[in-house]
C-alpha atoms as an extended CHARMM CRD file, in Angstrom:
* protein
*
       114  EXT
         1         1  UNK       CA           -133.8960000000      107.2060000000        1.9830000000  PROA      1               0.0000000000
         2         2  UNK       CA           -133.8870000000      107.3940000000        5.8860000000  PROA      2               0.0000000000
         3         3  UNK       CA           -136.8080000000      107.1290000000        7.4260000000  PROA      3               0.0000000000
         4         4  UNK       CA           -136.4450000000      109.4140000000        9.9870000000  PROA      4               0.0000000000
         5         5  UNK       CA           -138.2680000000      112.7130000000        8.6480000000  PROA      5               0.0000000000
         6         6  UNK       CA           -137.8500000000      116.2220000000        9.8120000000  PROA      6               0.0000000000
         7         7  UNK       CA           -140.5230000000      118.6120000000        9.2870000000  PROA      7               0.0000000000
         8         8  UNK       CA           -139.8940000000      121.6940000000        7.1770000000  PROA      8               0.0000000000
         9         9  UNK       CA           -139.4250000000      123.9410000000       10.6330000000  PROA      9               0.0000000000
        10        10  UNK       CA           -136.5070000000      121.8300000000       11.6280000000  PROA      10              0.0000000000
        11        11  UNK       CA           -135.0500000000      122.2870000000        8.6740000000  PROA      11              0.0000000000
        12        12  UNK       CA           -135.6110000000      126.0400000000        8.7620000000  PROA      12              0.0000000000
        13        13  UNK       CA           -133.2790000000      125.9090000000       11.9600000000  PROA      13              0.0000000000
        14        14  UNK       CA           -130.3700000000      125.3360000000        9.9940000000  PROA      14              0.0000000000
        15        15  UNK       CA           -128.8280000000      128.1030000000        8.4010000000  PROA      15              0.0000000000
        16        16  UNK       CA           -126.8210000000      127.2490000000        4.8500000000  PROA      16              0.0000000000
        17        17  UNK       CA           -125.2500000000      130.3860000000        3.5120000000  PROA      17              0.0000000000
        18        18  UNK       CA           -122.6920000000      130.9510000000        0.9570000000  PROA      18              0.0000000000
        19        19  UNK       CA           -119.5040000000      132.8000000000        1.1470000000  PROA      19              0.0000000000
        20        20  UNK       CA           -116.6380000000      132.9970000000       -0.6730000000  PROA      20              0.0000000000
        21        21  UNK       CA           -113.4460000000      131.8650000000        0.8580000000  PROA      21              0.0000000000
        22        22  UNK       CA           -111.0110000000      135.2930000000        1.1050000000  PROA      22              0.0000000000
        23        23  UNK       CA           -107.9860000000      133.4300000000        2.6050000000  PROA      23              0.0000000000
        24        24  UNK       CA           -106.6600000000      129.7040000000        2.7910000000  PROA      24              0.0000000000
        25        25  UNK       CA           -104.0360000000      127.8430000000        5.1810000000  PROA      25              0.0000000000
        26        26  UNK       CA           -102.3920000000      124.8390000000        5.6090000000  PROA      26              0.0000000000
        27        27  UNK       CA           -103.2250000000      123.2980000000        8.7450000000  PROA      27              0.0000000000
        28        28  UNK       CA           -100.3340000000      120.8050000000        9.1140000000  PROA      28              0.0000000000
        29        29  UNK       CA           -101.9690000000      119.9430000000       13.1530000000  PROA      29              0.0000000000
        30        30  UNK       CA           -104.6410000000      118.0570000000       11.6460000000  PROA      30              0.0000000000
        31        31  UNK       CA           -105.1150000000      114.3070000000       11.7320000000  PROA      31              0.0000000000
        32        32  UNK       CA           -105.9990000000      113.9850000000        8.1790000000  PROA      32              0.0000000000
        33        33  UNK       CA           -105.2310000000      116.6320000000        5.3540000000  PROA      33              0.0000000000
        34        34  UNK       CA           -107.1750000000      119.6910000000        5.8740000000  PROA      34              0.0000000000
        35        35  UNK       CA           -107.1140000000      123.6890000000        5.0810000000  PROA      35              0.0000000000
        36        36  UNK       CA           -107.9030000000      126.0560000000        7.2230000000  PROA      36              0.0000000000
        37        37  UNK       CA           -110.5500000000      128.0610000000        5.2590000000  PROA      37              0.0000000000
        38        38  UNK       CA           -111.4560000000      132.1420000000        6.3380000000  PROA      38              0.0000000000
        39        39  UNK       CA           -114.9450000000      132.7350000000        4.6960000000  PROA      39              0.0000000000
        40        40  UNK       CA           -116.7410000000      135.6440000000        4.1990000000  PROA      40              0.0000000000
        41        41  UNK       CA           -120.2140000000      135.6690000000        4.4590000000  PROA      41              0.0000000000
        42        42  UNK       CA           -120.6340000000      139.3820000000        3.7890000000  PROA      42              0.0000000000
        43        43  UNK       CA           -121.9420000000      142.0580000000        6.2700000000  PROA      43              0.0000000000
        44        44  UNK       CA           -123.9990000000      140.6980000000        8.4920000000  PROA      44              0.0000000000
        45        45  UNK       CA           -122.4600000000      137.5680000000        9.4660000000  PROA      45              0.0000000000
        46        46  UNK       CA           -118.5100000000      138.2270000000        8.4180000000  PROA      46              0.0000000000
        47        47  UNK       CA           -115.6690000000      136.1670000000        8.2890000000  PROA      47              0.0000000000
        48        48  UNK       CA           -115.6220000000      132.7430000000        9.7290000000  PROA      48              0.0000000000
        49        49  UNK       CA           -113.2570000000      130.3380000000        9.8540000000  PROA      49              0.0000000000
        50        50  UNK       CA           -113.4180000000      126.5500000000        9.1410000000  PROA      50              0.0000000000
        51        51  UNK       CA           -111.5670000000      123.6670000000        8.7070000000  PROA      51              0.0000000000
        52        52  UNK       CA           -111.6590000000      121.6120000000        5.6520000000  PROA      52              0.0000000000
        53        53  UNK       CA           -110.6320000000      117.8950000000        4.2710000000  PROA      53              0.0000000000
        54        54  UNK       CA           -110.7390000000      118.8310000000        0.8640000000  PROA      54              0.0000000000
        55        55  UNK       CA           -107.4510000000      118.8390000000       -0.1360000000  PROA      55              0.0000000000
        56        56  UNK       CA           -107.5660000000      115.3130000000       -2.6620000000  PROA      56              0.0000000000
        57        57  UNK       CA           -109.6110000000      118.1310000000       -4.7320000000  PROA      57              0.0000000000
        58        58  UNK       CA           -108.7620000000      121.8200000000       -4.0890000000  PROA      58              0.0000000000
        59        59  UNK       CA           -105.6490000000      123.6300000000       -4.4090000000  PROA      59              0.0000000000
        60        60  UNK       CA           -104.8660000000      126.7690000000       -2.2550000000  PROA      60              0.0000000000
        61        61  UNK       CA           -104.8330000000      128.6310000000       -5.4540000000  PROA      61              0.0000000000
        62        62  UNK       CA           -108.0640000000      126.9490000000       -6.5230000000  PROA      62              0.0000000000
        63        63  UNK       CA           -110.4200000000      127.6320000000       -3.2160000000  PROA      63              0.0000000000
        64        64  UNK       CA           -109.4440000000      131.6550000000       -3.2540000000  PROA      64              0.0000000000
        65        65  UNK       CA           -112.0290000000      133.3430000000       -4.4570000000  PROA      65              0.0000000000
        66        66  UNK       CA           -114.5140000000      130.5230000000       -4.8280000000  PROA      66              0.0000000000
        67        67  UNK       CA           -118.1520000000      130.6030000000       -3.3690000000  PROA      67              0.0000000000
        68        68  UNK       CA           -118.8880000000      127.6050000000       -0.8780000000  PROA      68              0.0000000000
        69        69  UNK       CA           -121.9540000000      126.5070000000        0.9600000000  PROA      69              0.0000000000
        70        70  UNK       CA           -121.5490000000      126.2870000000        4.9090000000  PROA      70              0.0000000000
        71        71  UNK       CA           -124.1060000000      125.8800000000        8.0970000000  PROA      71              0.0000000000
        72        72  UNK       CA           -123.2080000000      128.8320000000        9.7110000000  PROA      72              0.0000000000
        73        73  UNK       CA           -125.3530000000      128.3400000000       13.0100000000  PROA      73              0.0000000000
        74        74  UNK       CA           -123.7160000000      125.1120000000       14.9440000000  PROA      74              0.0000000000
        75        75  UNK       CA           -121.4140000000      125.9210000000       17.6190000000  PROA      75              0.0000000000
        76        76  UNK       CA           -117.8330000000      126.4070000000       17.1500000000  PROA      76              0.0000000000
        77        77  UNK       CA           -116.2230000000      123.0180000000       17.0670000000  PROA      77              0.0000000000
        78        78  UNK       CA           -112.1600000000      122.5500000000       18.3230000000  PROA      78              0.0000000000
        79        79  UNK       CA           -110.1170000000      120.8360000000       15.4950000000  PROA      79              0.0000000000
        80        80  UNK       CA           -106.8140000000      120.2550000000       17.2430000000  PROA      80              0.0000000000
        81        81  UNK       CA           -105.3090000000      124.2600000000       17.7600000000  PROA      81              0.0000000000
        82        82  UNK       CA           -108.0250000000      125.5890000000       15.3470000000  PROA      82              0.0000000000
        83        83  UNK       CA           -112.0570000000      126.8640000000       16.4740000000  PROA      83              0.0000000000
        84        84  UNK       CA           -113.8470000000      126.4440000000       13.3320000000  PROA      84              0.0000000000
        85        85  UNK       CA           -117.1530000000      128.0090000000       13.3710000000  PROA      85              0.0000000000
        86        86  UNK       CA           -118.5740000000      127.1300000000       10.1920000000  PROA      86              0.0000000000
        87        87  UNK       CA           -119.4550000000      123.0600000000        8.7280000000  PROA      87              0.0000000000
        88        88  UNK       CA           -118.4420000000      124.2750000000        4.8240000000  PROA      88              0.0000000000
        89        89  UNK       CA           -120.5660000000      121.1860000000        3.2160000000  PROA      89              0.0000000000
        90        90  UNK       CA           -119.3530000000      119.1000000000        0.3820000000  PROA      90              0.0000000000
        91        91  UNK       CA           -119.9230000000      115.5070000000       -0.9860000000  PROA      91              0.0000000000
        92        92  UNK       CA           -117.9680000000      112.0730000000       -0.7660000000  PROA      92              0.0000000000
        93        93  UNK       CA           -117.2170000000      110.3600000000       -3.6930000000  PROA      93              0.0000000000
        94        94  UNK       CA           -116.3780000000      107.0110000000       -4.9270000000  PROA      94              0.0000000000
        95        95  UNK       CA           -112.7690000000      107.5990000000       -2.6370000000  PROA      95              0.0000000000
        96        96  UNK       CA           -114.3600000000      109.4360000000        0.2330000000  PROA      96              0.0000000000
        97        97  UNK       CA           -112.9430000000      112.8010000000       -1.0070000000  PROA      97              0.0000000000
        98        98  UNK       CA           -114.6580000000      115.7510000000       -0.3870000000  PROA      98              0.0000000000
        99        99  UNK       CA           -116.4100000000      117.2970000000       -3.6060000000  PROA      99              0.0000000000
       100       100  UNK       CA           -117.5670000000      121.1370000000       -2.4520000000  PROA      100             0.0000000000
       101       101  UNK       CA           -121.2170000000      121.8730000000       -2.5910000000  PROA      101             0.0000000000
       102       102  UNK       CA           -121.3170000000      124.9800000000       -4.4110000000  PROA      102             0.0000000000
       103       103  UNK       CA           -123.8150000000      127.5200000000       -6.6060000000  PROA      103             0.0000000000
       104       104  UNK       CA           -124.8280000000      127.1180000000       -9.9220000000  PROA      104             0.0000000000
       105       105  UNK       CA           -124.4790000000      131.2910000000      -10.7310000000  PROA      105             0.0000000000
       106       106  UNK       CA           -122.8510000000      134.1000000000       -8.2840000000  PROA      106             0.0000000000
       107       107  UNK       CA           -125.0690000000      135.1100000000       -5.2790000000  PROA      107             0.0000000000
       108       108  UNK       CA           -124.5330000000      137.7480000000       -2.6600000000  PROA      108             0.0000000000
       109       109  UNK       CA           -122.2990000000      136.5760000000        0.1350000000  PROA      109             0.0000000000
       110       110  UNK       CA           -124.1240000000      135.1670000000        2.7670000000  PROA      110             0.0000000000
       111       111  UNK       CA           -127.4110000000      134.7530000000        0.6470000000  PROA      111             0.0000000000
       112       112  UNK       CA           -129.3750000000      131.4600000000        2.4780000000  PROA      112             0.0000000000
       113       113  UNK       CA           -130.7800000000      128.2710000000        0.7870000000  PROA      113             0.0000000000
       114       114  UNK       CA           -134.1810000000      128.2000000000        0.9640000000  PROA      114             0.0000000000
């Protein structure tokens, strides 16, 4: 465990929402494997877009449709021609592949983790 603690109002800052991906692309520009993910975290924060390295895992066909976790407050970051504006947050495993964080049950799109 790191030692450098944050207090429970820093971690308030960050904003982890779920959403469930409506639309999936390719992205052939990127330096390692990725899919461009459209997300949508239901009426009051919409569709974002992000870019993913998940594709060791996921299918097209298998992300459509599925709930993920994202931070949905960092600035937009510039992968290659793509602004994603949404960190969709996963795991590593023993390879480094990406393993989706993702609910237990169904919630409302663009419910938070508290």
């Amino acid at each position: 465990m790191s030692e450098d603690y944050c207090s429970f109002d820093d971690f308030l800052k960050v904003e982890i929402r779920v959403g469930t991906v409506v639309d999936v692309q390719d992205f052939p520009e990127a330096r390692k494997p990725a899919f461009k993910l459209f997300i949508d975290f239901g009426p009051d924060i919409g569709i974002k877009k992000s870019s993913a390295q998940i594709t060791a895992h996921y299918s097209r066909d298998a992300l459509m449709g599925r709930q993920v976790l994202g931070v949905v407050n960092f600035p937009p970051r510039q992968i290659g021609p793509f602004m994603s504006e949404v960190l969709t947050l996963g795991f590593a495993d023993e390879a480094g592949d990406i393993v989706l964080a993702d609910c237990e049950r169904q919630v409302p799109n663009g419910a938070r983790l508290i």
